[in-house]
SETIKE-987158 format. One record per atom (N, C-alpha, C): x, y, z negated. Coordinates in steps of 0.1 Angstrom, whole numbers, plus 5000, padded with zeros to 4 digits. Example, Ala and Ser with C-alpha at 12.3 -4.5 7.8 and 13.67 -1.06 7.14 Angstrom:
513249434922512349554922513249674922512849784929513749894929512950004921
***
This chain:
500849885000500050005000500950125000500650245006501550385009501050464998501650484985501350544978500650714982500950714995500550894994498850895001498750735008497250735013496150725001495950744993494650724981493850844982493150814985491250864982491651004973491851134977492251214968490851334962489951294968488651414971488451414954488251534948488051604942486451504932485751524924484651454920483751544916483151684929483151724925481751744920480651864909479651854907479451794893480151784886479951704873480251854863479051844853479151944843479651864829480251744826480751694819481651754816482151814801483651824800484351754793485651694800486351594801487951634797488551554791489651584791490451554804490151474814490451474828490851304828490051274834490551124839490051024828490750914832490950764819492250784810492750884816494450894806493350964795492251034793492151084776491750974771491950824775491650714765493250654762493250714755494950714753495250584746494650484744495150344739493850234747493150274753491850214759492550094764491849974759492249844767491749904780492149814789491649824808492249914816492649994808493250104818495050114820495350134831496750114842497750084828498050214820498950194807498250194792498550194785498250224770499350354768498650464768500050584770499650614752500250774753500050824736499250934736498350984730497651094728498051194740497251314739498051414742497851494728498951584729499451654719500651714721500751814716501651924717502951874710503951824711504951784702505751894693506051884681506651934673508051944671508951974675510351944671511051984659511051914650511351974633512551934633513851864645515051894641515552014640516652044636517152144634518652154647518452234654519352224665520552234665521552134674522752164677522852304681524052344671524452494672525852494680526652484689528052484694528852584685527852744688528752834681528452904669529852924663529452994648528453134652528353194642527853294642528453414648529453414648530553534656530653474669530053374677530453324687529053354694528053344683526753404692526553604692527353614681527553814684528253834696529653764700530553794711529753814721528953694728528253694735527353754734526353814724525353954725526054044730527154104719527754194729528354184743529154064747529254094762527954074767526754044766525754094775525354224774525754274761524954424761526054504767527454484769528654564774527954494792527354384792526954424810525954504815525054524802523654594808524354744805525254744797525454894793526554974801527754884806528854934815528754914832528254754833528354674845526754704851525454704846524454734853523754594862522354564861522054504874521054564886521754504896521154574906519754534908518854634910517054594907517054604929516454564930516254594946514754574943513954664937512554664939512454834928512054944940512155044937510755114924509255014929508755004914509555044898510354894899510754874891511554974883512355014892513355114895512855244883511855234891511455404886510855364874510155244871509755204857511055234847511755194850513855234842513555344843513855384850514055544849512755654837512155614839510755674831510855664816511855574814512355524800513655514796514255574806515355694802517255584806516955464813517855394821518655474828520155424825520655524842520155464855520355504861519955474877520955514883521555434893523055494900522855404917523955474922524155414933522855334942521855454946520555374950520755454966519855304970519655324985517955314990517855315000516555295004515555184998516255064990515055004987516254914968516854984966517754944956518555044951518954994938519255034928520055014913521055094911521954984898521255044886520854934879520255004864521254994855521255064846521955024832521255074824521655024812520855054800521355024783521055114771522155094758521455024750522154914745521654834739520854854725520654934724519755014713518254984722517955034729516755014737516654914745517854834745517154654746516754584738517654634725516654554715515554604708515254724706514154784711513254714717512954684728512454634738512254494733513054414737513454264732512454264713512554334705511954284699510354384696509854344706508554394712507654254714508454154720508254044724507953954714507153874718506453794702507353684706507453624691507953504690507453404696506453364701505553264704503953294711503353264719502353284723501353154732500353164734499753044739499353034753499252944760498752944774497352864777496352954775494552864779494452814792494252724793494052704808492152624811491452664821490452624820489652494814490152414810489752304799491152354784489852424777490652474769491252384754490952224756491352154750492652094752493252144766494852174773495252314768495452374757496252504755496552404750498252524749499552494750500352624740500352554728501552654718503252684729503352814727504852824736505452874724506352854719507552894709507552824693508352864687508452834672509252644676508352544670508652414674508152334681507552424689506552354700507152324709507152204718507652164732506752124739506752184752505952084760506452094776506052024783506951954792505751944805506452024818505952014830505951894843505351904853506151844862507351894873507551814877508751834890507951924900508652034903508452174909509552234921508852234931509252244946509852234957510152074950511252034961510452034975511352034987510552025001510651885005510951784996510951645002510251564991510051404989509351364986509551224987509651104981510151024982509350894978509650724977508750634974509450534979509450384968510050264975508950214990507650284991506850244999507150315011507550425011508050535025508850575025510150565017511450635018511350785018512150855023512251015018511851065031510651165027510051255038509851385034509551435045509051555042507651605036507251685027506551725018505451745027503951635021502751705025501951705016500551765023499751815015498851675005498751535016498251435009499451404998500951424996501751364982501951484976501451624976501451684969500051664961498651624964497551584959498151484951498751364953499051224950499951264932500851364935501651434924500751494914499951564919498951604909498151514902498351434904497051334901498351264887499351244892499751174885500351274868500451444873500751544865499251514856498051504863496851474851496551374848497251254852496751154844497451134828498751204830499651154823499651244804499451204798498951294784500451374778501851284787503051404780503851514787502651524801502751584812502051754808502251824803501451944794500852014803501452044813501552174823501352124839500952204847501152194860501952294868503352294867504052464871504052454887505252444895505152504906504752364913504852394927504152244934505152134933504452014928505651924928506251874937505651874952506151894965505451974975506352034980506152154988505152085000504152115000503352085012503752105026504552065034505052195043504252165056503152055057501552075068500952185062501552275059499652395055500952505055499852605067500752705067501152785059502352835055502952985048501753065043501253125054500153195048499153185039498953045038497353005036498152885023499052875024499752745013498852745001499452894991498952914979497552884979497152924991495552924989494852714983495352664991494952514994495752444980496952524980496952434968497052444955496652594954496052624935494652584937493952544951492952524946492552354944493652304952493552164946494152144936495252234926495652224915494752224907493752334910492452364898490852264896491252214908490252074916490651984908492051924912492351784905492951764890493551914889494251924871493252004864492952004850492652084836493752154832494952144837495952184826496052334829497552404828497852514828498652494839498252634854498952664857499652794861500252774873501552914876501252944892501953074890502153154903503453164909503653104918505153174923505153334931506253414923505953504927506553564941506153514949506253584961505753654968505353774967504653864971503553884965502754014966501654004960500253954960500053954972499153814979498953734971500253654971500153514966499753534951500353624943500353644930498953694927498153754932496853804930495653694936496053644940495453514947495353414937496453394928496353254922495853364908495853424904495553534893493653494895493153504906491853544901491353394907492053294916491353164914491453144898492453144892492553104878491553144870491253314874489753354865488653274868488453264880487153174884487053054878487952984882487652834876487852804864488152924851487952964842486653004836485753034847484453104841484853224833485253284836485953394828485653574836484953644829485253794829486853854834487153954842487954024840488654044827487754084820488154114808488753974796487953894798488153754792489453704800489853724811491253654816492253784811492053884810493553964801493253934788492353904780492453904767493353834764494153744769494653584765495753534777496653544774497353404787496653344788496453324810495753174813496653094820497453194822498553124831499853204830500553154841501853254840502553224854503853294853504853284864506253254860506953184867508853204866509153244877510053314867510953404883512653394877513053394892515253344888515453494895516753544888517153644888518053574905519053674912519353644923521553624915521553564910523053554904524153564913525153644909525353744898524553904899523653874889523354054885522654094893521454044900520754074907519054024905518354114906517054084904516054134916515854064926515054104938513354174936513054174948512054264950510454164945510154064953509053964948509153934936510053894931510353804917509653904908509854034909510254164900508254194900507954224918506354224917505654144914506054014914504953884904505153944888506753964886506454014871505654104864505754214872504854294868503754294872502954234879501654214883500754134871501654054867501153994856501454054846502454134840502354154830501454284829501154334836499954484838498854384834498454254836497454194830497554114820498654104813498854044796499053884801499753834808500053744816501553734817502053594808503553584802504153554815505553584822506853534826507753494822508353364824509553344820510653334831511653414825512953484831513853344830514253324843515053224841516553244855517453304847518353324855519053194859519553144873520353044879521953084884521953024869523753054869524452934872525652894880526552854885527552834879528252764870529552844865530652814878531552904879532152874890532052934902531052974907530452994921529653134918528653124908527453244907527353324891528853284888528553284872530253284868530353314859532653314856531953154853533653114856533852944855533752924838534053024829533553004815532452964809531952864801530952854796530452974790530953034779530753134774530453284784531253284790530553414805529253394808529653234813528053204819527153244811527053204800525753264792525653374788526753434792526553594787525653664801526453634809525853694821524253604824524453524821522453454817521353524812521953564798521453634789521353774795522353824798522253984802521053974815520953894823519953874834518453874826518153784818517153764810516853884809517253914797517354004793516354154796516754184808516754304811515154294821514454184827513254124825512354114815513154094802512154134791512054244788513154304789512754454788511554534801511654534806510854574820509554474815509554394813507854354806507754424796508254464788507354514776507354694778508454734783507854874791506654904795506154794803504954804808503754794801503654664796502554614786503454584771503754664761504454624748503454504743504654414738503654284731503654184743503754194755502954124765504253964763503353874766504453744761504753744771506353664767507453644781508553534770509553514781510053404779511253404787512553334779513753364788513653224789514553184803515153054806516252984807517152894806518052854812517952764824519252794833519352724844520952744849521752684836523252734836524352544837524452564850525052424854526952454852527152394864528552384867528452364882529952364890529652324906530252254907530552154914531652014915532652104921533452154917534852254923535652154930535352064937535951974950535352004962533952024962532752094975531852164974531452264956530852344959529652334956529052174953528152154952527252164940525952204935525952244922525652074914525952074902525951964895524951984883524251894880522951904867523251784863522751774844523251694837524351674832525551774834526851714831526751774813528051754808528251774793528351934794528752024808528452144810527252224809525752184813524852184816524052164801524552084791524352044775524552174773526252154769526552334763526052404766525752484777525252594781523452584772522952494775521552474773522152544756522852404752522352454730522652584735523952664736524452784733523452904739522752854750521552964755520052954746520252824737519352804725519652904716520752884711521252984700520853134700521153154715520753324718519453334721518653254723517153284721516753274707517053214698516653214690517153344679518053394681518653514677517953664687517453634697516253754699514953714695514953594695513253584685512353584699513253474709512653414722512253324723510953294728510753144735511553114746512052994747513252894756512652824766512952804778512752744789513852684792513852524795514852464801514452334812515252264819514752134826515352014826514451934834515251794831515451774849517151764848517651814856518551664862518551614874520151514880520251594893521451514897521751524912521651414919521551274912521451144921520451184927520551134943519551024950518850954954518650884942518150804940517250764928516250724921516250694908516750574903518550614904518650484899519650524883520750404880520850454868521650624865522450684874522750784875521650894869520950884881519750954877518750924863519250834862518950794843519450874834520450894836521650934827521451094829521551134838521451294839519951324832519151274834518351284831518251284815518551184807518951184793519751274786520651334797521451424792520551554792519951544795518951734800518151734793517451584792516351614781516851614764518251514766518851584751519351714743520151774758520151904756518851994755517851964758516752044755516352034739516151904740516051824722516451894713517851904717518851994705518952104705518652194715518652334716517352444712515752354703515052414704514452444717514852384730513752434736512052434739511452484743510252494742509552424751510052504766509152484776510452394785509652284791511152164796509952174809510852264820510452224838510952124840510152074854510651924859511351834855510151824842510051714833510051574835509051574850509351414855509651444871509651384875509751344893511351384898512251474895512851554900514251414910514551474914515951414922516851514931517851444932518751544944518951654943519451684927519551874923518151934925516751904927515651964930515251984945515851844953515751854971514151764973514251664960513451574960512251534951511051514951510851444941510051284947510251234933510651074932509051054925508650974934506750934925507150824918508850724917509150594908509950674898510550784902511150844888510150914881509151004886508051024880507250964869507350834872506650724863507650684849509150694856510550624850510350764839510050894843510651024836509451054822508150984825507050984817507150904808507650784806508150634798509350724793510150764795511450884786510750984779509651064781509151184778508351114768507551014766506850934756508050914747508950864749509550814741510450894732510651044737510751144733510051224720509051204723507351234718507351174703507251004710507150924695508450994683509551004693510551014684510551154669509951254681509551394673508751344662507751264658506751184651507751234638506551324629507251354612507851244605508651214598508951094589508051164579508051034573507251004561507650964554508050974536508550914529507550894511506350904516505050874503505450724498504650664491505050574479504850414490503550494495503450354508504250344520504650464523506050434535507250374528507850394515509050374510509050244512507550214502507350044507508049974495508550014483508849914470508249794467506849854465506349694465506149564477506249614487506349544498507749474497508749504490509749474489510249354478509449394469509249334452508849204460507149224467506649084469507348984480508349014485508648944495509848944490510648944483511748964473512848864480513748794476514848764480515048644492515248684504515348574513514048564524512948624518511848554526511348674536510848694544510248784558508948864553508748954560508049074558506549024571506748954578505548984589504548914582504348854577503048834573502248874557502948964555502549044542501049164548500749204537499549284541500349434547501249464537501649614539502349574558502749484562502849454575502149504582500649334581499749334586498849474592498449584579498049704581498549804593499849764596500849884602500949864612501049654617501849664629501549734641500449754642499649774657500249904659500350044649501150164656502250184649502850094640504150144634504950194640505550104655506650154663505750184679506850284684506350294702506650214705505050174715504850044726505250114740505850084746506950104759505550064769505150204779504650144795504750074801505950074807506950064813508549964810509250004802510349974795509849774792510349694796510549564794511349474785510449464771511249424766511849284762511249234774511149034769512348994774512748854772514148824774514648794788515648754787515848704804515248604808515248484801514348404812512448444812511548534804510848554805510648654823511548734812511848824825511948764841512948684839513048604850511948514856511148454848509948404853508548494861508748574858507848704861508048794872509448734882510148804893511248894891511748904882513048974881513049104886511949154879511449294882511749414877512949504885513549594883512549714876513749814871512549904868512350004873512650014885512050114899510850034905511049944907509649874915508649844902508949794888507349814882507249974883507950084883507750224881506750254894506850164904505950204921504650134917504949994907503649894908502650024901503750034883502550164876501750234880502850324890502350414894500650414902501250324911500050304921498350264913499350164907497550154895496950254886497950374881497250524878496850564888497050574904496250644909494950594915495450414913493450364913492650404906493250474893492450474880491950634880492950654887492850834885491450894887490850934881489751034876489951224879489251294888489251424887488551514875489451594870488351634857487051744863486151704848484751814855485151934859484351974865484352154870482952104872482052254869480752304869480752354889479452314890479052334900479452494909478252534904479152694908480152734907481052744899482052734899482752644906482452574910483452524922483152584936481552614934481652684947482052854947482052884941482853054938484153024941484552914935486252834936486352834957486152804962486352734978485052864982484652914977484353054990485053154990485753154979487053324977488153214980488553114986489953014990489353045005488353025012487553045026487753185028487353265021487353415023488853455025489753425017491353505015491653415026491353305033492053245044491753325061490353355060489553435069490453525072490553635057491353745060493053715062493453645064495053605068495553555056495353555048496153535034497253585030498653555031499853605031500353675039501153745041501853765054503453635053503553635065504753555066505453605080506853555077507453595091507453525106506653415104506753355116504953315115
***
């Protein structure tokens, strides 16, 4: 069976509200897996710190010695004059650009305007999403233009495996979010893209999603589908995040013209961004760890200031995206022990402006095989330890972000569970210590058939999807079944199972006549 051909139509007309699908039977005999709740996970470790406390000032100050001496160049004259109106230098400008600088007194100023934490509603409002403090939650794989499968090999991105991705973003309960497209549709033209597929985002997912900011078209387009299929007033979609945007600075020191107009478009409507500068070390960034994250930070930075100029209070969110390059060809590398450090140490400095954290789970193999294990482990660890909050391309990703993978998808959700259980509070009350359970089964003899057992076994420990734990010759009687091909079998039986969540009638038809209408009128502009 071709994983991307499945029945993808929408269900629609149902005024049930649903948590979306069979995944809200989160232990239901019959269904594809036995997954774990959904729920917002907690992270109550206490993070790997790299640097002392003088090692996270150095680095405040060299970022405030770049916004204050070195400057970034804004190439979006808006913006521009927003700096200027609040007392920035402005130097060296041309017709559509401009060097800002600014004293660190009025960055942090600014910076702490910004709330520690804020929430994201998304039309099934039993999907909000805590962003900051110890909250984590975790998106899917976002943009690649290719697309992959043991059943088709690697193709180019359409609009039926971009449907197929979504489905598997809402079946799945440790899947939080739905951010950028998990693959780039590239049958549906430029123009008209955003249109078809926030509205199949909002069709097939409940969760929370995003705008890419390119232009303002696009940005105002997915702004007021999200009111609609919200049921929501004008006024009711600015009271509250419903959604949001990321936007990457253009590295080194540069912040373009779109990126800058999504930001402020939303934040004139109380609508968070997260700043996620793509630093390089080596190539787009000094080959230092420590530079790198200064010049990260100074990028950040200077985004959150320009949100709160506008709307003070308005939530936002810095990112990381600080790798290394294979200095043999140039090529950028994710997951290495470079890519760790940077993450804790860009932890540190978010948490010293009293920022919510964005990071991802990031490889370069092509393949999902064990490489792509590994990188993968390494990104989601460094996220683990660094306090991050918000973890992009959570599952599917491959090939530095060329690809995504519908068997790593499955492989990346069996890690993100397992992640999950692990955050699970310890307990140390009179019945966890367990003394008596110890007393009665006292010297030499086994614990499984005692009562304090009995009571427990069924959720004491995580039961694995996926993950196989029987021995080899079980194993081996059963076909010697790798775990990329059960990851294709899973998969495919979540998307038999897959369920569209309710949407109210009218509302779906308000939903697809303003998607019909913005297409009528051209939708985007594009260059070709």
């Amino acid at each position: 069976m071709s994983v991307e051909h499945v029945d993808d139509g929408p269900k629609r007309g149902r005024r049930v509200r649903r948590s979306g699908g069979r995944a809200a039977n989160t232990r239901g005999r019959g269904a594809a897996i036995e997954q774990l709740p959904w729920q917002i996970p907690v992270n109550s470790d206490q993070p790997i710190e790299p640097l002392p406390p003088e090692g996270v000032l150095a680095i405040h100050d060299t970022a405030m010695r770049v916004l204050e001496e070195v400057g970034i160049r804004i190439l979006n004259m808006d913006a521009v004059e927003i700096f200027r109106q609040h007392g920035c230098e402005i130097s060296d400008p041309t017709s559509d650009s401009a060097l800002v600088k600014m004293g660190r007194d009025f960055v942090m100023e600014k910076v702490g305007l910004a709330p520690d934490s804020f929430t994201l509603t998304p039309r099934n409002t039993e999907r909000t999403l805590q962003i900051g403090g110890k909250h984590m939650v975790f998106g899917n794989v976002s943009s690649p233009p290719n697309y992959s499968s043991l059943d088709e090999g690697r193709r180019t991105g359409t609009r039926s495996a971009y449907r197929m991705f979504l489905k598997l973003t809402q079946y799945f309960n440790c899947i939080h979010f739905a951010g950028g497209y998990p693959v780039e549709p590239m049958d549906i033209h430029p123009s008209v893209r955003h249109l078809d597929c926030l509205h199949d985002k909002l069709m097939l997912t409940d969760k929370v999603v995003h705008a890419y900011s390119l232009g303002k078209e696009r940005v105002e387009d997915v702004m007021e589908m999200v009111r609609i299929a919200g049921g929501l007033s004008h006024e009711e979609f600015e009271a509250t995040p419903r959604m949001y945007t990321n936007i990457n600075s253009t590295s080194p020191l540069i912040h373009d013209h779109p990126m800058l107009d999504g930001l402020m478009r939303l934040a004139k409507r109380g609508q968070p961004t997260i700043i996620t500068p793509f630093t390089l070390a080596g190539a787009m960034s000094p080959i230092t760890l420590a530079g790198t994250v200064a010049q990260s930070v100074a990028e950040a930075l200077i985004g959150v200031v320009l949100v709160q100029c506008i709307r003070p209070g308005c939530p936002v969110a810095i990112g990381t995206f600080s790798s290394n390059v294979d200095m043999k060809s140039g090529a950028p590398a994710f997951g290495t022990p470079d890519y760790m450090r940077t993450t804790q140490m860009t932890g540190q400095m978010a948490r010293y402006y009293n920022l919510p954290l964005r990071a991802s789970n990031t490889c370069v193999s092509n393949a999902p095989d064990n490489q792509a294990t590994w990188e993968s482990a390494h990104s989601l660890f460094a996220a683990m330890t660094s306090g991050v909050n918000v973890v992009y391309h959570a599952a599917g990703w491959l090939e530095g972000g060329l690809c995504a993978s519908f068997e790593k998808f499955v492989m990346d959700c069996e890690q993100l569970q397992q992640l999950i259980a692990y955050m699970k509070p310890v307990r140390w009350d009179e019945e966890d210590l367990a003394f008596d359970a110890m007393r009665e089964v006292g010297q030499g003899g086994h614990f499984f058939g005692i009562q304090h057992t009995q009571q427990r076994y069924e959720t004491a420990f995580y039961s694995p999807f996926l993950s196989d734990w029987s021995n080899f010759e079980n194993w081996e009687d059963r076909g010697a079944e790798q775990t990329v091909e059960r990851a294709n079998r899973v998969g495919k039986k979540i998307l038999e199972e897959y369920e569209a969540p309710a949407m109210d009638v009218a509302v779906a038809e308000e939903l697809s006549e303003f998607v019909e209408r913005r297409k009528r009128e051209g939708g985007a502009p594009t260059d070709f």
